[in-house]
PADO-865997 format. One record per residue (C-alpha): residue number from 1; residue in three letters; y negated, z negated, x. Coordinates in nm, 4 decimals. Layout:
# PADO-865997
{rec NUM ALA {Y Z X}}
...
//
This chain:
# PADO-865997
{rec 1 UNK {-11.3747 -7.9649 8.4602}}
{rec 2 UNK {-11.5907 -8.2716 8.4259}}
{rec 3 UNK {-11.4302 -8.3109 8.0587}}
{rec 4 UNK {-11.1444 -8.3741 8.2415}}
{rec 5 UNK {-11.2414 -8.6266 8.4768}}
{rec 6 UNK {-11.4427 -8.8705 8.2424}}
{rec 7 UNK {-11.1499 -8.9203 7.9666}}
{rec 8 UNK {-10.9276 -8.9813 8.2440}}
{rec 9 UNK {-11.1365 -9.2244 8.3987}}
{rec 10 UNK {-11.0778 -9.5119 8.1614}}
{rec 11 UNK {-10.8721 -9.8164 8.3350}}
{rec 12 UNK {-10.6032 -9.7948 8.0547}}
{rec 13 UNK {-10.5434 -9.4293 8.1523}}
{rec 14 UNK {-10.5098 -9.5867 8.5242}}
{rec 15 UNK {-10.2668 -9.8458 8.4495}}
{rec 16 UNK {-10.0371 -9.6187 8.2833}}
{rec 17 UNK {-10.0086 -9.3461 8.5807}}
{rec 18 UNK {-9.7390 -9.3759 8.7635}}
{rec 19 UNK {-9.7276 -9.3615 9.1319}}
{rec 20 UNK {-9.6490 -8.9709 9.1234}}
{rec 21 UNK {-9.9324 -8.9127 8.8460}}
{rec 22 UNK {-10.2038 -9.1327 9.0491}}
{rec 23 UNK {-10.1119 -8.9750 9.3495}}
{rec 24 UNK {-10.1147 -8.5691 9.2164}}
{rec 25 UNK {-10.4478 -8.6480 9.0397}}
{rec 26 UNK {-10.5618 -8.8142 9.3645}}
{rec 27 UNK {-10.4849 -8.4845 9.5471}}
{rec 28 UNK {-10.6552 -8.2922 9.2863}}
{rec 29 UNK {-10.9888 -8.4771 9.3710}}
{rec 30 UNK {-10.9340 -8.4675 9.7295}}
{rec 31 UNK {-10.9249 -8.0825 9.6638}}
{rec 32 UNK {-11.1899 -8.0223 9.4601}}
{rec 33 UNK {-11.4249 -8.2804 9.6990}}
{rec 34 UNK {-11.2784 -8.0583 9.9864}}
{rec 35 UNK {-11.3876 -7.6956 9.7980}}
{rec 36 UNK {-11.7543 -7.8298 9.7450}}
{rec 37 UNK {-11.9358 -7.6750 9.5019}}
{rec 38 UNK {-11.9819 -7.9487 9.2873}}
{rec 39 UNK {-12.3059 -8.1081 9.1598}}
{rec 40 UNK {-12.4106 -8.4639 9.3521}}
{rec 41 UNK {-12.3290 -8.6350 9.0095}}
{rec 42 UNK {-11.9755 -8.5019 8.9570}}
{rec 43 UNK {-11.9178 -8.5324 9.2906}}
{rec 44 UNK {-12.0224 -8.8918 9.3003}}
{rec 45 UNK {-11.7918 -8.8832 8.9942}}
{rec 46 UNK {-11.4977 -8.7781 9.1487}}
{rec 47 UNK {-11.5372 -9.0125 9.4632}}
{rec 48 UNK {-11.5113 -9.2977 9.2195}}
{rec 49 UNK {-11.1938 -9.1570 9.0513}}
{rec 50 UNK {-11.0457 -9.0535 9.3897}}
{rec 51 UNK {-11.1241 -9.4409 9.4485}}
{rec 52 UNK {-10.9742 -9.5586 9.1825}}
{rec 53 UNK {-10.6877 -9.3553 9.2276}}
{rec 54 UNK {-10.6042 -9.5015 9.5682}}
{rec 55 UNK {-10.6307 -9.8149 9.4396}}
{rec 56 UNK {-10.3700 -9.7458 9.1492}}
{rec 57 UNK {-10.1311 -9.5781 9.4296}}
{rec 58 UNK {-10.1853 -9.9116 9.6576}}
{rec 59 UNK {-10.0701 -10.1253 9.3749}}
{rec 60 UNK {-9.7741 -9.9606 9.3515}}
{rec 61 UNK {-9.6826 -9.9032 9.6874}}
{rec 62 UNK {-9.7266 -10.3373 9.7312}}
{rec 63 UNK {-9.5588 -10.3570 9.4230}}
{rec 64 UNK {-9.2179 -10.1798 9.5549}}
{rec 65 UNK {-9.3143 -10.3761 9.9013}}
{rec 66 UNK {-9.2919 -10.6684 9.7255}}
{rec 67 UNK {-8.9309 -10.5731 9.5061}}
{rec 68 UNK {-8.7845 -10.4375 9.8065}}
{rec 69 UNK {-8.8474 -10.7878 9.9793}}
{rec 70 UNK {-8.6977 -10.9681 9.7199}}
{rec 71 UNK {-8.4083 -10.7544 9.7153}}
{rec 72 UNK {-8.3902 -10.8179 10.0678}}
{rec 73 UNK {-8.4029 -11.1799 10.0217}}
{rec 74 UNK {-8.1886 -11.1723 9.7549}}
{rec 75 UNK {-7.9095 -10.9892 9.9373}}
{rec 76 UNK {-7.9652 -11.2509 10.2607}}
{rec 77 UNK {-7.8910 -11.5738 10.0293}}
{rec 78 UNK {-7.5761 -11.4232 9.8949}}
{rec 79 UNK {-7.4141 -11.4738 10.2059}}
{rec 80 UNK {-7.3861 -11.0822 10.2655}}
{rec 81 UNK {-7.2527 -11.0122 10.6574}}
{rec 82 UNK {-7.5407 -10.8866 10.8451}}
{rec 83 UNK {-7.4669 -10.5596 11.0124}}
//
């Protein structure tokens, strides 16, 4: 299972997840940090990806903050009739 978590650990292989990806891999680390079991080294592995995974899922959680703002904005200068 470690095979697993080192090729996906690269940042390109970050950037790519979406949202739903980050955040099912991040609950797959939670899990496996939760079973125990695991060396000290992959689990200090796994804290780092679970890390990095939150991270990813943050960007793009401020990312559709930030578009949903916008929109908001947007919709605000067109003159729409609050409601």
């Amino acid at each position: 299972m470690t095979e697993n978590n080192s090729s996906a650990s690269s940042p390109e292989s970050l950037d790519s997840l979406s949202y739903e990806e980050a955040r099912e891999q991040l609950m797959g680390v939670v899990s496996r940090l939760e079973a125990g079991g695991a060396s000290l080294e992959e689990s200090l592995a796994l804290w780092e990806r679970g890390e990095a995974l939150a991270k990813r899922c943050e960007d793009w959680l401020e990312g559709a903050r930030k578009r949903l703002a916008t929109a908001r904005d947007a919709s605000n200068d067109t003159g729409a009739a609050p409601q």
